[in-house]
Each structure stands twice: as structure tokens, then as C-alpha cells.
RODO-320745 format. One record per residue (C-alpha): residue number from 1; residue in one letter; x, y, z. Coordinates in Angstrom, 3 decimals. Example, Ala and Ser with C-alpha at 12.3 -4.5 7.8 and 13.67 -1.06 7.14 Angstrom:
<nodes>
   nr  rest         u         v         w
    1     A    12.300    -4.500     7.800
    2     S    13.670    -1.060     7.140
</nodes>
This chain:
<nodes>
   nr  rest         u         v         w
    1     X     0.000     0.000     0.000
    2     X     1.652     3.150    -0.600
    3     X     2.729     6.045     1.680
    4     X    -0.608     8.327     1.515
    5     X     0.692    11.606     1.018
    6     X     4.167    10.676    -1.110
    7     X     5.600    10.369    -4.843
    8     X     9.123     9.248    -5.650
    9     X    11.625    11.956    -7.330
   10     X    15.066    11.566    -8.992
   11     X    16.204    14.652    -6.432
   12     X    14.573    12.874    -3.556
   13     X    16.666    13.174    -0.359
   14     X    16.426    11.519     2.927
   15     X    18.354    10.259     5.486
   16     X    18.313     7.771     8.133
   17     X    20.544     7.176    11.514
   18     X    23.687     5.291    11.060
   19     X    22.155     2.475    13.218
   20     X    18.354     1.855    13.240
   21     X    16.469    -0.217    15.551
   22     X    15.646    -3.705    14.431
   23     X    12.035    -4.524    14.440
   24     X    12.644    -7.957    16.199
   25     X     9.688    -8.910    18.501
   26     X     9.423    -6.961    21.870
   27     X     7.066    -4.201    23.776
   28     X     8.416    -1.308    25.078
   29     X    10.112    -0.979    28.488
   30     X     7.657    -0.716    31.516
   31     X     6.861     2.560    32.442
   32     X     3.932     4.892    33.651
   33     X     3.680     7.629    30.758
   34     X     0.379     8.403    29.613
   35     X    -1.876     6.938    27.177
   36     X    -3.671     8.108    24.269
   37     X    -7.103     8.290    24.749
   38     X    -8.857     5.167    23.918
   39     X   -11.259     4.764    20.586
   40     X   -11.769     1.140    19.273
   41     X   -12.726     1.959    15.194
   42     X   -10.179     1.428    12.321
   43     X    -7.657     4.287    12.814
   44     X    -7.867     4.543    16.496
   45     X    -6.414     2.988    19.626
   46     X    -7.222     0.292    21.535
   47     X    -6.187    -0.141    25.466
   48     X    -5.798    -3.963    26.327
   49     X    -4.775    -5.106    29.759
   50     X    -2.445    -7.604    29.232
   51     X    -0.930    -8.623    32.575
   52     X    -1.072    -8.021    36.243
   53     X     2.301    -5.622    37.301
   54     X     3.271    -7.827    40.025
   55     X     4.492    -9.891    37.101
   56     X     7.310    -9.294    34.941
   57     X     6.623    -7.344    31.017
   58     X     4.765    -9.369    28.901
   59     X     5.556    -9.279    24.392
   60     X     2.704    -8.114    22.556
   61     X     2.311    -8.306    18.914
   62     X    -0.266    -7.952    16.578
   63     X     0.052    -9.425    13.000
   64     X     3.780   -10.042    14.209
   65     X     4.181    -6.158    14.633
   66     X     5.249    -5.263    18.235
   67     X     3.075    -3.064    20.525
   68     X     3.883    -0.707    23.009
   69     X     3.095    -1.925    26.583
   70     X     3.132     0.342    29.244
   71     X     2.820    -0.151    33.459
   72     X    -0.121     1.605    33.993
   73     X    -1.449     1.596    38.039
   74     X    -1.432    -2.263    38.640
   75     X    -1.655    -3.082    35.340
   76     X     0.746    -3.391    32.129
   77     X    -1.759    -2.235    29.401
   78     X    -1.180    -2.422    25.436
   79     X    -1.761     0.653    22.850
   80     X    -2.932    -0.754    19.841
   81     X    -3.270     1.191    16.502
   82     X    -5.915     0.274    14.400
   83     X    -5.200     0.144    10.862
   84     X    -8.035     2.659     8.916
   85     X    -8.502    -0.123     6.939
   86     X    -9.349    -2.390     9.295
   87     X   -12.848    -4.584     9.012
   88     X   -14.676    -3.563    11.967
   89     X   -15.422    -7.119    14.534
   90     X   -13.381    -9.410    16.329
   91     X    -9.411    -8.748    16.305
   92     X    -6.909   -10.093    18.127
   93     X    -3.117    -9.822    19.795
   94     X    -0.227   -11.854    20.583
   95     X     0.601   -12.396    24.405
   96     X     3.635   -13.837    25.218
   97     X     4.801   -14.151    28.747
   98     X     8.428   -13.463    30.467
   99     X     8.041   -17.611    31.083
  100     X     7.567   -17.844    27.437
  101     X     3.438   -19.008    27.704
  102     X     1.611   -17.852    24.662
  103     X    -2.007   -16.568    24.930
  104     X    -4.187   -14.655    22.281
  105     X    -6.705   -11.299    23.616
  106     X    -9.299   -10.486    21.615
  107     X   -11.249    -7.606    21.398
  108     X   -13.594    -5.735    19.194
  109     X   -13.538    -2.825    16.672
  110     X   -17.000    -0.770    15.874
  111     X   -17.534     0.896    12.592
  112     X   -16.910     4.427    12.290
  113     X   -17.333     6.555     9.294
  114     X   -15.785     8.790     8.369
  115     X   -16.280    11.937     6.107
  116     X   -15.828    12.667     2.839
  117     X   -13.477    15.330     1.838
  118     X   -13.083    17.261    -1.645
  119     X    -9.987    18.906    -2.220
  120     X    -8.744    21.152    -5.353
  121     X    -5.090    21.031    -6.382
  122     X    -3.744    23.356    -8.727
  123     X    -0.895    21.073   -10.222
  124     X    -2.789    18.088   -11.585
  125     X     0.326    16.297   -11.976
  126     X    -0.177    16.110    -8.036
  127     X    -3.076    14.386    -8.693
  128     X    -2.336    11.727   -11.905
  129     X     1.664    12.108   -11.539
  130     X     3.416    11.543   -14.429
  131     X     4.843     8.332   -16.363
  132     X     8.627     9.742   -15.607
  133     X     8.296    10.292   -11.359
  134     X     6.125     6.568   -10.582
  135     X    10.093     5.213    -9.955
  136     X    10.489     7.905    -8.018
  137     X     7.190     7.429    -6.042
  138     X     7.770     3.671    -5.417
  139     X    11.351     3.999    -4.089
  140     X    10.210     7.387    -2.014
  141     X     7.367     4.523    -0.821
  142     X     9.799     2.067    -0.264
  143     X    11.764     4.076     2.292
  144     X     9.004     5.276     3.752
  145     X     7.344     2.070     4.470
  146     X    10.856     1.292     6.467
  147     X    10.988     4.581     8.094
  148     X     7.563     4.023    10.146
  149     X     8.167     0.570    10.890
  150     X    10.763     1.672    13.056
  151     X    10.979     0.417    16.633
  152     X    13.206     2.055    19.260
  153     X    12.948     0.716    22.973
  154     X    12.987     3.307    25.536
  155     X    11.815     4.305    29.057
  156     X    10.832     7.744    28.340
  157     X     7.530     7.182    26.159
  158     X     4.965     9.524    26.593
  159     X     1.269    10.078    24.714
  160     X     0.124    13.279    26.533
  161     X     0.830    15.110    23.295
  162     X     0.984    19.137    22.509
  163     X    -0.679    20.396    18.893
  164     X     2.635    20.501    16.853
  165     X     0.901    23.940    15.618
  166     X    -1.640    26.991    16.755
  167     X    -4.339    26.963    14.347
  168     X    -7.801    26.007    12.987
  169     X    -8.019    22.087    12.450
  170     X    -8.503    22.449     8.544
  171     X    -8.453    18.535     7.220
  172     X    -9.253    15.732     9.903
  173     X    -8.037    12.409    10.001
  174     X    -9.844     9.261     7.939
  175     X   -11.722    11.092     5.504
  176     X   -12.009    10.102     2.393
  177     X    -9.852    12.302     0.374
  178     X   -11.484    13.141    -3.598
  179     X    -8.474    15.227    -5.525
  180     X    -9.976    17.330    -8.181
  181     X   -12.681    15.233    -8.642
  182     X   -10.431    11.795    -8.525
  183     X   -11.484     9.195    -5.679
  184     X    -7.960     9.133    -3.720
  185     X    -6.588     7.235    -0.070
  186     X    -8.233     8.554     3.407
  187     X    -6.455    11.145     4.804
  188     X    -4.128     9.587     7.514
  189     X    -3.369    12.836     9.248
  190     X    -4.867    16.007    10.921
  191     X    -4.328    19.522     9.116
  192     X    -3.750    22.437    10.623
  193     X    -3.871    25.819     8.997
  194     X    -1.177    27.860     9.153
  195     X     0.828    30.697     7.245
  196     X     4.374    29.721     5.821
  197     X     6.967    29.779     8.629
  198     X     4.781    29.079    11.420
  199     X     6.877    27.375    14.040
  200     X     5.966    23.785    14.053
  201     X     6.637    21.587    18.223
  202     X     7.639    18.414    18.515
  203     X     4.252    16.842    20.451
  204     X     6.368    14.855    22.858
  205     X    10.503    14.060    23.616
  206     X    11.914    12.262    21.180
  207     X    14.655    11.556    18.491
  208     X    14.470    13.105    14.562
  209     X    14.455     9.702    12.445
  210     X    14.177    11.302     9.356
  211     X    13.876    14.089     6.536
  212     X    13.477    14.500     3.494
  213     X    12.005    16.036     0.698
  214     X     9.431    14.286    -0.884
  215     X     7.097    14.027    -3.877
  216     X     3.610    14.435    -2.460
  217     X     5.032    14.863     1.476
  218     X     7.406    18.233    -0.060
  219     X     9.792    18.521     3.135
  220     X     9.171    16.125     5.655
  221     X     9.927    14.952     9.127
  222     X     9.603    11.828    11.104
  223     X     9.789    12.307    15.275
  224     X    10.461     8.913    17.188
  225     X     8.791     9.272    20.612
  226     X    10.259     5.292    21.157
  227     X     8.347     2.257    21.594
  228     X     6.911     2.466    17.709
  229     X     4.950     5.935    18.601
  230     X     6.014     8.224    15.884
  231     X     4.660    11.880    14.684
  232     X     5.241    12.503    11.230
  233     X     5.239    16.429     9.377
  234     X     4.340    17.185     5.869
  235     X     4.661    20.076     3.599
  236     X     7.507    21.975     5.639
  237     X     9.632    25.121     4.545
  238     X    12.255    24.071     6.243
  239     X    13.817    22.104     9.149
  240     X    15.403    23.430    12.513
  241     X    16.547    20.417    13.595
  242     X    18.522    17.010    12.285
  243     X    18.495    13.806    12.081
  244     X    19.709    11.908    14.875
  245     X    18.500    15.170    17.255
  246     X    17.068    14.289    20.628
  247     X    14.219    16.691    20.800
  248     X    12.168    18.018    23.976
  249     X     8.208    18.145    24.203
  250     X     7.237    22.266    22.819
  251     X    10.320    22.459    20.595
  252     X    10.704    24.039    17.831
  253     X    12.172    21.511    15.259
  254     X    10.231    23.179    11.837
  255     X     8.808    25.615     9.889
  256     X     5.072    24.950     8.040
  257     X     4.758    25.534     4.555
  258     X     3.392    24.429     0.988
  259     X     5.943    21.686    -0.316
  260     X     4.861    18.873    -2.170
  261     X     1.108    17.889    -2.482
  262     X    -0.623    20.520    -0.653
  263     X    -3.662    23.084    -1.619
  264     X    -1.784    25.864     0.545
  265     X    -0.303    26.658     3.459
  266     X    -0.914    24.150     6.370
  267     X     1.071    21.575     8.491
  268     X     0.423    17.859     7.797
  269     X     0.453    15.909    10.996
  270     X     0.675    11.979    10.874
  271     X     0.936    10.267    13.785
  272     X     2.160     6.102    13.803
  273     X     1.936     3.530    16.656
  274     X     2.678    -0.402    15.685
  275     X     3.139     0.928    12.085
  276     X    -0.203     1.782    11.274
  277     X    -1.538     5.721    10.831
  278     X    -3.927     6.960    13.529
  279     X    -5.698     9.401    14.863
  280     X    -3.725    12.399    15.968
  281     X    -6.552    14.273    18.528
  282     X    -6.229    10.901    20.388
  283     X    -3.081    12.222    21.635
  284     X    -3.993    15.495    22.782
  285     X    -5.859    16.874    25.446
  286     X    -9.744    15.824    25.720
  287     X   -11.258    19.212    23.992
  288     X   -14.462    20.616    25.816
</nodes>
């Protein structure tokens, strides 16, 4: 499936840390940072309690993916993103004990649909790219795909998210996205409208995995809050930070802008967890 807001280029860079983490089979480090907020429909979150904390960590995976599993109270609990393509009904994870006993948890997902969202693009090769940038798309795809499945193990995981950016929510997350009349993927982010050079925060600590500059993304940054949680940025000016940067919660690490597949303006905010897109707000602060 490829990257939802990307196209490959001959000029495309990007670049990765010298050593990334494997992807082997483990759940994060036990620790008592928040939570997103819980929402069991394709493209949210679900919390599973997965083990009583007098006992050591269990290994959660689901479709061999690992999942973050955090000590929460007197329980370890497991954040689960839920693909948007997901069929809503019975789903299941991987439990595997620090004895090495294997159990299954099911649980189930509800429907939830979402809206449909029309968008005009003046560059139409934006829409139907062209026959000389699809090898450019599927290798920009390619390292992409790698980039989010990225798993780095760490205490320090935290969900209590900031908004990356001050402005009006413009484009919310899972809609189904028509381009200039063309039937496109659901959006797998949350817009926010902003002028050029707004300042854009990192949401929580973390390290800068990667950036690059990107056929439909334009400039882009990946964030790696550990533990498979990641916040991805679309459609920057620029970047204030680089790769292999540890970053603090409320920094500034970019600059919003128009790059790549974008109507105007606006920052494109993605957030990952197990590999799968879901929904930002989740992460932020219960509005009223």
C-alpha cells in the first residue's frame, strides 16, 4: 500500500541514523507515561490489559508487529493502533509471557465513518503524476514504508501530546480524500492551517528519524517518541533540527509551509503507533 501523502523523485533526499532499531519482537520498556485516549474503530487505539504488574513485562504483537506496553497503576496495558482499513469485529493480539506461555486477547472494533473530503489542487500532476516520477514514487514509498516501521525501545515514552501547531483544524483524520474530482486514499493525518513559517513543536521528547524532501510529502519529518509511537510532518519550509537530534516536548524543530502535495499553506500531521496511521486528537488533550 503506498505512503498516503508521497511520490518518488530523482532529487529525492532523505536520510536515516547510522544504526536503526531492528524490528525484532518486543514491547516497550515498563513505564507509567500516559496513554492516548482510547477509541476502538479502524484508525484509532485500543487499550488492552495484558498482565497483572506484580508480574514481569509481557511481548505483545499484533500481525507479528510489536506493541507498546506500558505499566499503567497495577496493570501493564497495550496501545494498539488500528489500521483505517481495518474490518470492523473481532481482532486479536499476541501475548507472550516473560516464562515464554503464549495466549491470544481479543477484542472488538465498531464501525466508524468517516467523512468525505473534496480537495482542489492546482498542479494536476499532483493528482495523476506523471509516467517519468512513478520510480520515483515507489522507491520514495519504499523508504518510507521502512521509516515508520521503526521500533526504538525506551523508558521515556509519553502520549500526553501538545498540537505541533496553533491553528484552525482544517483537514481531519480518515476522511475520504477526492483530488480534483479523482477518488484518492483517506487522509491519515490532521491539518492544521497555518501561514508559511509558522513554528511547528515536537508533540512529545523524542529523536528526529528522518527528513526529506518528498514528492507528495514536499519537506518532511519523522519524530520517534520510542516504543513504535512516531509523529510525522508534511509540507515543511524548512527544518530546525537534524536527524539523529534528541528533541524536547514544545520544541521548535520546523517551519510549516506548501511543499509537495498541498492546496496551501498548512502543516500535515501523521501520527504512527505499531506501524499503522492513527488518529492524531487521540493524543492530545480531551477538547471541551
Amino acid at each position: 500500500m503506498r505512503f498516503a501523502c508521497v511520490d518518488r523523485s530523482a532529487r529525492a533526499t532523505w536520510m536515516l541514523p547510522a544504526v536503526l532499531a531492528g524490528t525484532a519482537l518486543i514491547a516497550g520498556i515498563g513505564h507509567a507515561g500516559a496513554l492516548p485516549h482510547e477509541s476502538r474503530v479502524p484508525g484509532g487505539v485500543a487499550l488492552l490489559h495484558v498482565g497483572d504488574a506484580t508480574e514481569p513485562r509481557p511481548a505483545v504483537s499484533r500481525d507479528g508487529v510489536p506493541v507498546w506496553v506500558s505499566r499503567q497503576a497495577t496493570q501493564w496495558v497495550a496501545a494498539v493502533g488500528l489500521p483505517l482499513s481495518l474490518q470492523p469485529g473481532e481482532q486479536q493480539v499476541d501475548v507472550r509471557s516473560a516464562d515464554g506461555a503464549a495466549r491470544t486477547i481479543t477484542f472488538t472494533v465498531k464501525p466508524k465513518r468517516y467523512p468525505v473530503q473534496h480537495v482542489t489542487l492546482r498542479d494536476q500532476a499532483m493528482v495523476e503524476p506523471p509516467a517519468d516520477v512513478m520510480a520515483r514514487i515507489e522507491r520514495e514509498s519504499a523508504h518510507l514504508k521502512v521509516v515508520r516501521s521503526q521500533w526504538r525501545e525506551t523508558a521515556a515514552t509519553d502520549a500526553a501530546f501538545v498540537q505541533p501547531a496553533k491553528g484552525r483544524l482544517s483537514g481531519r483524520f480518515g476522511g475520504s480524500r477526492v483530488l480534483n474530482g479523482k477518488p484518492r486514499a483517506p487522509h491519515a493525518g490532521l491539518d492544521v492551517a497555518v501561514m508559511t513559517g509558522t513554528a511547528v513543536l515536537a508533540p512529545a521528547d523524542g529523536v528526529i528519524l528522518d527528513i526529506g524532501d518528498y514528492y507528495f510529502c514536499g519537506k518532511t519529518m519523522f519524530i520517534d517518541h520510542g516504543n513504535g509511537l512516531l509523529s510525522l510532518f508534511c509540507h515543511l519550509s524548512e527544518w530546525d533540527a537534524r536527524v539523529g537530534d534528541s528533541v524536547r516536548k514544545g520544541q521548535a524543530v520546523a517551519r510549516s509551509g506548501a511543499t509537495g502535495r498541498a492546496s496551501g499553506p498548512h502543516l500535515h500531521w501523521s501520527v504512527y503507533l505499531n506501524g499503522t496511521s492513527v488518529e492524531p486528537e487521540l493524543f492530545l488533550p480531551a477538547r471541551r
